[in-house]
C-alpha positions in Angstrom: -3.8 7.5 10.6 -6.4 9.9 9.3 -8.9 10.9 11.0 -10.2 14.6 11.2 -10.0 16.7 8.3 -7.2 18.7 9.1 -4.8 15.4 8.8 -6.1 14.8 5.4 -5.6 18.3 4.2 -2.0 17.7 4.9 -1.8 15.0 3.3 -1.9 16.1 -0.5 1.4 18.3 -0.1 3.2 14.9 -1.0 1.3 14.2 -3.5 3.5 14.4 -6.3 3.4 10.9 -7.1 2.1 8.6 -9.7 0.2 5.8 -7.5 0.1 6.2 -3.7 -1.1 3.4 -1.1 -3.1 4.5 1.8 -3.3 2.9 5.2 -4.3 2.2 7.6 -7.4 5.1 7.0 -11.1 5.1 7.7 -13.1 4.6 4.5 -15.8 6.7 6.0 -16.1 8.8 9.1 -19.4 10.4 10.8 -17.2 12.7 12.1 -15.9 14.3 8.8 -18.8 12.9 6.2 -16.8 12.5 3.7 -14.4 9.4 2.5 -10.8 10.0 2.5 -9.7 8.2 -0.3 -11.8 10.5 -2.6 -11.4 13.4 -0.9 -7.6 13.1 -1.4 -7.6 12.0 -4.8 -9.6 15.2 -5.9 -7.3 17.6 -3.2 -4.6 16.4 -5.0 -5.9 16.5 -8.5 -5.1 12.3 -9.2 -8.2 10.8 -11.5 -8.3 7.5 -9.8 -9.3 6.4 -6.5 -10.1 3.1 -4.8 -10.2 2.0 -1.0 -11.2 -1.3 1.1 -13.1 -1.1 4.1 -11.7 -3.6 6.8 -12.2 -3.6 10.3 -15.1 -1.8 11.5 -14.5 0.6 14.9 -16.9 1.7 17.1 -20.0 1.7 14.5 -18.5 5.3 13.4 -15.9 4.6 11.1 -14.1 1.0 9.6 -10.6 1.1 8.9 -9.3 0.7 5.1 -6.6 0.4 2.5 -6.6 2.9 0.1 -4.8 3.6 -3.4 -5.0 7.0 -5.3 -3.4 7.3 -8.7 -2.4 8.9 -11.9 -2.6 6.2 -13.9 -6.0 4.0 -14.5 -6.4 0.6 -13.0 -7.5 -2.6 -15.2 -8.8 -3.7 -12.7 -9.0 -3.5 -8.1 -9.5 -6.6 -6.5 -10.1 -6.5 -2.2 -8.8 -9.3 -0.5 -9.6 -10.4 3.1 -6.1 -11.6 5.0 -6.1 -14.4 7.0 -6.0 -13.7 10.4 -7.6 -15.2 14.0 -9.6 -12.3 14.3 -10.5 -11.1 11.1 -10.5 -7.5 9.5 -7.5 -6.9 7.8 -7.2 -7.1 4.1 -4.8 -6.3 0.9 -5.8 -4.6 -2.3 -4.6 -5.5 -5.3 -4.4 -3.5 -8.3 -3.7 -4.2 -11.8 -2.2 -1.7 -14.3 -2.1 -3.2 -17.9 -2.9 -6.7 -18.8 -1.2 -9.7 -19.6 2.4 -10.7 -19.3 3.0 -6.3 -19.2 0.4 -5.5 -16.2 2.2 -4.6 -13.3 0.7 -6.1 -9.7 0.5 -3.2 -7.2 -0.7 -4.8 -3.7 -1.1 -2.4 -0.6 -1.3 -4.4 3.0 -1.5 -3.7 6.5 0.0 -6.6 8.5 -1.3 -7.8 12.3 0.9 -7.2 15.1 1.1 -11.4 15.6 4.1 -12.9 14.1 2.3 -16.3 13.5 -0.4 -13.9 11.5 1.5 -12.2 9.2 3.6 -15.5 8.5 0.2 -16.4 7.4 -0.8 -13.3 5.5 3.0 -12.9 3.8 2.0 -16.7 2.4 -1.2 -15.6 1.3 0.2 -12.2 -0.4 2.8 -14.8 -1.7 0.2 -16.8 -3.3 -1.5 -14.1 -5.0 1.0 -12.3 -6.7 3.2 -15.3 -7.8 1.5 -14.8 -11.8 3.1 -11.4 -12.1 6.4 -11.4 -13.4 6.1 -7.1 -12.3 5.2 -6.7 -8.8 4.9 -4.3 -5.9 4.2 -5.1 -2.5 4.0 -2.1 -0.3 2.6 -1.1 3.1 2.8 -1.3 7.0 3.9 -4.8 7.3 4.9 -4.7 10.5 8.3 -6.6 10.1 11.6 -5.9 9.4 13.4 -7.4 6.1 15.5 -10.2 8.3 12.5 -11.5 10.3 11.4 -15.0 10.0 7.9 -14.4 8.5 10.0 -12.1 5.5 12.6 -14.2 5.0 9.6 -16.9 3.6 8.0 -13.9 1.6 10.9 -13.5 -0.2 11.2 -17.5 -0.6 8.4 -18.2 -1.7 7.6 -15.0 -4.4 9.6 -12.8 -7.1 9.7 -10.3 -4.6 13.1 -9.2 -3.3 14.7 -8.1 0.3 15.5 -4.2 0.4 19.3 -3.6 -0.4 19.3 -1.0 2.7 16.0 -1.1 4.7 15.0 2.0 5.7 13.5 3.1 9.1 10.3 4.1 9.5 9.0 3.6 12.8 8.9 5.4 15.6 7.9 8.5 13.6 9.7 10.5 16.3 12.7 8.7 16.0 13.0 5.9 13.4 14.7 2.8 14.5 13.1 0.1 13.1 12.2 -0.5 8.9 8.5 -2.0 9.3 7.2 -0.2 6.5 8.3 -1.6 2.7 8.1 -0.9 -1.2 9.2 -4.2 -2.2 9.7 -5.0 -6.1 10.5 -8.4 -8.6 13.7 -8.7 -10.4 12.5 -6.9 -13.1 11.4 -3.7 -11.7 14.5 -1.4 -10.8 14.4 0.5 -7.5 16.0 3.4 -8.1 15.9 5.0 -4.2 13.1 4.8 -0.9 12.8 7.8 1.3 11.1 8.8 3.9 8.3 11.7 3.8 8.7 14.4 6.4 5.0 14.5 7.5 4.0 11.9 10.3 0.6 11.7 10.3 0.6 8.3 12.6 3.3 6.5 14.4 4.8 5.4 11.3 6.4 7.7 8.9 5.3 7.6 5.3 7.8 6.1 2.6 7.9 6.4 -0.8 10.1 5.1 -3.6 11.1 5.9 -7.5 10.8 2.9 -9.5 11.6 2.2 -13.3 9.3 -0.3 -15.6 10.4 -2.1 -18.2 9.0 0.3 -21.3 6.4 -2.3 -22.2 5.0 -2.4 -18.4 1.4 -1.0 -17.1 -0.4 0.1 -19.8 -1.9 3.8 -19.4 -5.0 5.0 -20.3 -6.5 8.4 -21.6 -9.7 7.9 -19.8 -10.6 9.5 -16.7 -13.2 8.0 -14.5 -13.2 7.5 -10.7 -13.7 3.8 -9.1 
Protein backbone atom coordinates (compact mmCIF):
# COMPACT_ATOMS: atom_id res chain seq x y z
CA UNK A 1 0.00 0.00 0.00
CA UNK A 2 1.15 3.52 -0.65
CA UNK A 3 1.11 5.86 1.59
CA UNK A 4 4.05 8.43 2.31
CA UNK A 5 6.04 9.56 -0.37
CA UNK A 6 8.95 7.61 0.03
CA UNK A 7 6.85 4.28 -0.92
CA UNK A 8 5.81 5.87 -4.10
CA UNK A 9 9.20 7.02 -5.04
CA UNK A 10 10.09 3.43 -5.10
CA UNK A 11 7.68 2.54 -6.90
CA UNK A 12 8.69 3.73 -10.50
CA UNK A 13 11.96 1.55 -10.57
CA UNK A 14 9.61 -1.23 -12.07
CA UNK A 15 8.23 0.73 -14.18
CA UNK A 16 9.26 -0.60 -17.31
CA UNK A 17 6.02 -1.76 -18.39
CA UNK A 18 3.36 -0.95 -20.85
CA UNK A 19 0.07 -0.71 -18.58
CA UNK A 20 0.35 -1.23 -14.76
CA UNK A 21 -2.69 -1.75 -12.21
CA UNK A 22 -2.52 -0.04 -8.99
CA UNK A 23 -4.05 -1.11 -5.69
CA UNK A 24 -5.07 -0.96 -3.20
CA UNK A 25 -3.63 3.07 -3.07
CA UNK A 26 -5.11 6.25 -1.75
CA UNK A 27 -6.30 8.45 -4.50
CA UNK A 28 -5.40 11.41 -2.38
CA UNK A 29 -3.65 11.89 0.84
CA UNK A 30 -3.45 15.19 3.26
CA UNK A 31 -0.50 13.84 4.30
CA UNK A 32 1.54 13.96 0.96
CA UNK A 33 -0.94 16.52 -1.22
CA UNK A 34 -0.43 15.02 -4.08
CA UNK A 35 -2.39 11.86 -5.85
CA UNK A 36 -0.39 8.87 -6.44
CA UNK A 37 -1.67 7.75 -9.55
CA UNK A 38 -0.32 10.98 -11.27
CA UNK A 39 2.45 11.39 -9.45
CA UNK A 40 3.70 7.90 -10.63
CA UNK A 41 2.66 8.14 -14.07
CA UNK A 42 4.80 11.42 -14.52
CA UNK A 43 7.93 9.74 -12.11
CA UNK A 44 7.89 7.14 -14.50
CA UNK A 45 7.47 9.05 -17.67
CA UNK A 46 3.97 6.93 -18.75
CA UNK A 47 1.39 9.53 -20.60
CA UNK A 48 -1.75 8.07 -19.22
CA UNK A 49 -3.15 7.84 -15.85
CA UNK A 50 -6.45 6.99 -14.29
CA UNK A 51 -7.55 5.97 -10.67
CA UNK A 52 -10.97 5.21 -8.61
CA UNK A 53 -11.55 6.42 -5.38
CA UNK A 54 -13.35 3.63 -3.18
CA UNK A 55 -13.50 3.46 0.36
CA UNK A 56 -12.98 6.48 2.17
CA UNK A 57 -10.52 6.19 5.59
CA UNK A 58 -10.45 8.37 8.28
CA UNK A 59 -11.71 11.70 6.28
CA UNK A 60 -7.80 11.90 5.20
CA UNK A 61 -7.43 9.75 2.45
CA UNK A 62 -10.00 7.06 0.35
CA UNK A 63 -8.52 4.01 -0.97
CA UNK A 64 -8.43 3.40 -4.90
CA UNK A 65 -7.60 1.38 -7.95
CA UNK A 66 -5.33 2.80 -10.14
CA UNK A 67 -3.92 2.14 -13.81
CA UNK A 68 -0.93 3.98 -15.39
CA UNK A 69 0.02 3.38 -18.96
CA UNK A 70 1.89 3.68 -22.21
CA UNK A 71 -0.62 3.18 -24.34
CA UNK A 72 -4.00 5.54 -24.46
CA UNK A 73 -7.36 4.33 -23.24
CA UNK A 74 -10.65 4.48 -25.46
CA UNK A 75 -12.18 4.78 -22.79
CA UNK A 76 -12.14 4.11 -18.25
CA UNK A 77 -15.13 3.12 -16.79
CA UNK A 78 -15.30 2.84 -12.53
CA UNK A 79 -17.44 0.26 -11.27
CA UNK A 80 -18.70 -0.13 -7.71
CA UNK A 81 -18.50 -4.16 -6.61
CA UNK A 82 -21.08 -5.60 -4.85
CA UNK A 83 -20.42 -6.09 -1.44
CA UNK A 84 -22.38 -5.91 2.30
CA UNK A 85 -20.48 -3.04 3.10
CA UNK A 86 -19.74 -1.16 0.25
CA UNK A 87 -16.40 0.50 -1.08
CA UNK A 88 -14.74 -1.60 -3.23
CA UNK A 89 -14.79 -1.27 -6.92
CA UNK A 90 -13.11 -2.53 -10.36
CA UNK A 91 -11.89 -0.31 -13.18
CA UNK A 92 -12.28 -1.18 -16.45
CA UNK A 93 -10.33 -0.01 -19.31
CA UNK A 94 -10.70 -0.24 -22.94
CA UNK A 95 -7.76 -0.09 -25.42
CA UNK A 96 -9.14 -0.12 -29.07
CA UNK A 97 -12.60 -0.54 -30.05
CA UNK A 98 -14.79 -3.05 -31.36
CA UNK A 99 -14.26 -6.78 -31.88
CA UNK A 100 -9.94 -5.61 -31.44
CA UNK A 101 -10.24 -3.57 -28.00
CA UNK A 102 -8.68 -5.42 -25.41
CA UNK A 103 -10.69 -5.29 -21.74
CA UNK A 104 -8.12 -4.49 -19.08
CA UNK A 105 -10.08 -4.75 -15.49
CA UNK A 106 -8.04 -4.00 -12.19
CA UNK A 107 -9.96 -5.30 -8.84
CA UNK A 108 -9.42 -5.56 -5.31
CA UNK A 109 -11.52 -8.45 -3.82
CA UNK A 110 -13.16 -8.42 0.07
CA UNK A 111 -11.68 -10.71 2.46
CA UNK A 112 -15.50 -12.63 2.59
CA UNK A 113 -15.73 -15.59 0.48
CA UNK A 114 -19.54 -15.19 -0.05
CA UNK A 115 -18.42 -11.41 -1.32
CA UNK A 116 -16.05 -12.06 -3.85
CA UNK A 117 -18.30 -15.03 -5.17
CA UNK A 118 -20.44 -12.17 -5.73
CA UNK A 119 -17.96 -9.62 -7.16
CA UNK A 120 -16.07 -12.60 -9.48
CA UNK A 121 -19.94 -12.92 -10.97
CA UNK A 122 -20.26 -9.39 -11.42
CA UNK A 123 -16.56 -8.99 -13.01
CA UNK A 124 -17.92 -12.10 -14.99
CA UNK A 125 -20.76 -10.14 -16.24
CA UNK A 126 -18.95 -7.35 -17.38
CA UNK A 127 -16.28 -8.53 -19.34
CA UNK A 128 -18.18 -11.41 -21.09
CA UNK A 129 -18.38 -8.93 -24.65
CA UNK A 130 -14.64 -9.01 -24.90
CA UNK A 131 -13.37 -11.81 -26.83
CA UNK A 132 -9.56 -10.03 -25.32
CA UNK A 133 -9.53 -9.75 -21.69
CA UNK A 134 -7.45 -9.21 -18.65
CA UNK A 135 -8.42 -9.49 -15.22
CA UNK A 136 -5.74 -8.58 -12.85
CA UNK A 137 -5.41 -7.62 -9.13
CA UNK A 138 -5.48 -8.59 -5.33
CA UNK A 139 -8.30 -10.98 -5.51
CA UNK A 140 -7.86 -12.46 -2.58
CA UNK A 141 -8.24 -16.26 -3.74
CA UNK A 142 -6.32 -18.84 -4.97
CA UNK A 143 -7.01 -20.35 -8.62
CA UNK A 144 -8.79 -23.77 -7.04
CA UNK A 145 -11.12 -21.93 -4.63
CA UNK A 146 -14.77 -22.18 -5.00
CA UNK A 147 -15.61 -18.50 -5.81
CA UNK A 148 -12.62 -18.91 -9.01
CA UNK A 149 -13.57 -22.01 -10.11
CA UNK A 150 -17.16 -20.08 -11.10
CA UNK A 151 -15.07 -17.09 -12.62
CA UNK A 152 -13.55 -19.24 -14.88
CA UNK A 153 -17.14 -20.90 -15.58
CA UNK A 154 -18.88 -18.51 -16.24
CA UNK A 155 -16.19 -15.95 -18.45
CA UNK A 156 -13.38 -16.37 -21.27
CA UNK A 157 -11.10 -16.09 -18.65
CA UNK A 158 -8.70 -18.93 -17.95
CA UNK A 159 -7.13 -20.69 -14.59
CA UNK A 160 -3.20 -19.86 -14.35
CA UNK A 161 -1.13 -22.97 -15.71
CA UNK A 162 1.24 -22.53 -12.49
CA UNK A 163 -0.14 -19.94 -9.98
CA UNK A 164 2.29 -18.15 -8.59
CA UNK A 165 2.70 -17.04 -4.84
CA UNK A 166 2.36 -13.86 -3.80
CA UNK A 167 1.45 -13.48 -0.38
CA UNK A 168 3.03 -13.17 2.49
CA UNK A 169 5.50 -10.78 0.95
CA UNK A 170 8.01 -12.11 3.42
CA UNK A 171 7.50 -15.46 2.48
CA UNK A 172 5.12 -16.28 -0.30
CA UNK A 173 2.88 -19.23 0.21
CA UNK A 174 -0.20 -18.52 -1.15
CA UNK A 175 -1.14 -17.20 -5.07
CA UNK A 176 -3.88 -14.50 -4.15
CA UNK A 177 -2.77 -12.06 -6.60
CA UNK A 178 -3.64 -12.83 -10.54
CA UNK A 179 -3.05 -11.66 -14.34
CA UNK A 180 -5.65 -13.72 -15.74
CA UNK A 181 -6.20 -13.68 -19.74
CA UNK A 182 -8.97 -15.28 -22.61
CA UNK A 183 -7.99 -17.86 -24.91
CA UNK A 184 -6.80 -15.60 -27.29
CA UNK A 185 -4.34 -13.62 -25.42
CA UNK A 186 -0.95 -15.71 -24.95
CA UNK A 187 0.73 -15.52 -21.55
CA UNK A 188 4.04 -15.78 -22.20
CA UNK A 189 5.43 -15.89 -18.15
CA UNK A 190 4.15 -14.09 -14.50
CA UNK A 191 6.72 -13.03 -12.04
CA UNK A 192 7.01 -11.64 -9.12
CA UNK A 193 8.62 -7.94 -8.43
CA UNK A 194 11.22 -7.82 -5.83
CA UNK A 195 9.89 -4.64 -4.08
CA UNK A 196 7.12 -5.22 -1.32
CA UNK A 197 5.61 -2.27 -0.75
CA UNK A 198 2.41 -4.03 1.30
CA UNK A 199 1.88 -7.50 2.38
CA UNK A 200 1.42 -8.72 -0.98
CA UNK A 201 4.15 -8.83 -3.49
CA UNK A 202 3.63 -7.16 -6.78
CA UNK A 203 3.24 -9.44 -9.99
CA UNK A 204 3.59 -8.70 -13.35
CA UNK A 205 3.27 -10.65 -16.55
CA UNK A 206 4.35 -10.52 -20.54
CA UNK A 207 1.49 -11.04 -22.64
CA UNK A 208 1.18 -11.30 -26.63
CA UNK A 209 -1.97 -9.65 -28.58
CA UNK A 210 -3.22 -10.85 -31.46
CA UNK A 211 -1.53 -8.05 -34.15
CA UNK A 212 -4.96 -6.60 -34.72
CA UNK A 213 -5.62 -6.11 -30.74
CA UNK A 214 -5.75 -2.55 -28.69
CA UNK A 215 -5.44 0.03 -30.99
CA UNK A 216 -2.56 2.69 -30.07
CA UNK A 217 -2.70 6.13 -30.30
CA UNK A 218 -0.11 9.03 -30.98
CA UNK A 219 -1.89 11.45 -28.72
CA UNK A 220 -0.78 12.21 -25.38
CA UNK A 221 -3.16 13.57 -22.86
CA UNK A 222 -3.60 12.70 -19.19
CA UNK A 223 -7.25 11.35 -17.85
Amino acid sequence: MVAARGNLDRRPRCCRLDVIGLQPMPAACVRVFLQPARYLAETAGLPFWSHQPNRAMAKLAHSANGLISRLEPHTVLDYPLPSRIPGRGALLAQFGEGENALAVMIAHLSLSAPARARQLGFIAELLQDFPHAVLMGDLNSEPGSNEMQQLFAKSTLQPPAQPTPTFPSWKPRRALDHILTSPAIQLEKTWTLPQAFSDHLPLAAEIRLPAHVGGRSVKHKRR
